[in-house]
MARDOKOL-472577 format. One record per residue (C-alpha): residue number from 1; residue in one letter; z, y, x negated. Coordinates in nm, 3 decimals. Each point is the difference from the previous one (the first is absolute). Layout:
# MARDOKOL-472577
  nr rest       w       v       u
 NUM    A       Z       Y       X
...
This chain:
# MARDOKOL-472577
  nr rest       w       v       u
   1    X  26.248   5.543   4.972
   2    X  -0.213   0.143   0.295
   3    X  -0.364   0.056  -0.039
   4    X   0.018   0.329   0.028
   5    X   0.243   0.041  -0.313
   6    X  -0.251  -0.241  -0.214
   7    X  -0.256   0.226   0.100
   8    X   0.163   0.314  -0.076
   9    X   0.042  -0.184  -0.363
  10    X  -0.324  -0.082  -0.063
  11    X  -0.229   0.273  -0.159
  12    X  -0.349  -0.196   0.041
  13    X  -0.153  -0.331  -0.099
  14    X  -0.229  -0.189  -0.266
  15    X  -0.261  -0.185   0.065
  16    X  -0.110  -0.294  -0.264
  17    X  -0.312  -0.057  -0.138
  18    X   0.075  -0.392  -0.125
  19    X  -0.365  -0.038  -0.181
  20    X   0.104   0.273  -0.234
  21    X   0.315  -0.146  -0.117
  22    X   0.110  -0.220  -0.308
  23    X   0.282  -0.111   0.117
  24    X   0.258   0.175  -0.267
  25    X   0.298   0.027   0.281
  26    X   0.047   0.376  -0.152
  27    X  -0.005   0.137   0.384
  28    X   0.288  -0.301   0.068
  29    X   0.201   0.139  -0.251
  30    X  -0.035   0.366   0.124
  31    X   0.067   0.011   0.349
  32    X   0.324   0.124   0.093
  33    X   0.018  -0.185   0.379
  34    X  -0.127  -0.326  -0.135
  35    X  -0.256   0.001   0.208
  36    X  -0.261  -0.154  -0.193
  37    X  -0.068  -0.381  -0.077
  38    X  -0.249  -0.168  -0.183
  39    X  -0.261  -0.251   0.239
  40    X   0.015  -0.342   0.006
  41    X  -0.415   0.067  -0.040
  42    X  -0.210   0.122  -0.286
  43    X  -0.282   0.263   0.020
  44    X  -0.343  -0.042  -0.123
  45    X   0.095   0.051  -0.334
  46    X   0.230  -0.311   0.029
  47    X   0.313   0.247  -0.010
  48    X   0.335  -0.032   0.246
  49    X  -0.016   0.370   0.154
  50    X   0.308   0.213   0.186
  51    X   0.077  -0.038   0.370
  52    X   0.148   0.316   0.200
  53    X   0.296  -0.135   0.156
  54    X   0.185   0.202   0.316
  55    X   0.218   0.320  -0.156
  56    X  -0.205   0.169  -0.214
  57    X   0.057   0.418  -0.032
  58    X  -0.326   0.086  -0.165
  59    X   0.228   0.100  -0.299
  60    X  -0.350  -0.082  -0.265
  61    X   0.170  -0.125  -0.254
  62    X  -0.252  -0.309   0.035
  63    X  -0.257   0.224  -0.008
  64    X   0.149   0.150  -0.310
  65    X   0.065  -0.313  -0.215
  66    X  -0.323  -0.181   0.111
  67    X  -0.243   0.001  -0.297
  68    X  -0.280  -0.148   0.207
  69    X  -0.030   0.260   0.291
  70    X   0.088  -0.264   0.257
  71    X   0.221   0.245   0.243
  72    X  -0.132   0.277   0.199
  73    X   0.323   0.202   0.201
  74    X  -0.077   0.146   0.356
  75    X   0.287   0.269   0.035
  76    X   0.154   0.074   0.345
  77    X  -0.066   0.340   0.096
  78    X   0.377   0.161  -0.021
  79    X   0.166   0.079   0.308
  80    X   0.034   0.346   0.113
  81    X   0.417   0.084   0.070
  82    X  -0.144   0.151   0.283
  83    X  -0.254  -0.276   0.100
  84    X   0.066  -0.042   0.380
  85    X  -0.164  -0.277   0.208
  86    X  -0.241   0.229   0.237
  87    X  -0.102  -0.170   0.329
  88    X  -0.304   0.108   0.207
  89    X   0.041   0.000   0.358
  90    X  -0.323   0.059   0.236
């Protein structure tokens, strides 16, 4: 797969807040790509936390399962049909 087609895939990202989380592995459970894995580490709490692994498509559904508020999802903005790459010449 080129990078432009995983791009074109992927809808956004999540970033993690570890210190919120309690480890319940709902989020593992939930993501469609599989992107997800727990750490080898443990937060503050003393609780293994998720790990954003290549591939994900900002789908939420860790968001959406996670009882703890751990995710927060960035969405791409979407891509104009008729975006065109514009150069500027001097």
């Amino acid at each position: 797969m080129s990078e432009r087609g995983a791009r074109r895939r992927s809808r956004g990202t999540v970033v993690i807040d570890k210190d919120r989380c309690k480890g319940c592995e709902l989020c593992i459970d939930a993501c469609p790509p599989r992107v997800l894995v727990m750490s080898t580490e443990v937060n503050a709490m003393g609780y293994r936390y998720p790990q954003l692994t290549p591939g994900c498509t900002g789908c939420t559904a860790c968001h959406l399962v996670c009882p703890d508020f751990v995710f927060s999802v960035y969405r791409f903005p979407a891509a104009s049909p008729d975006a065109r790459s514009v150069g500027v010449t001097g």
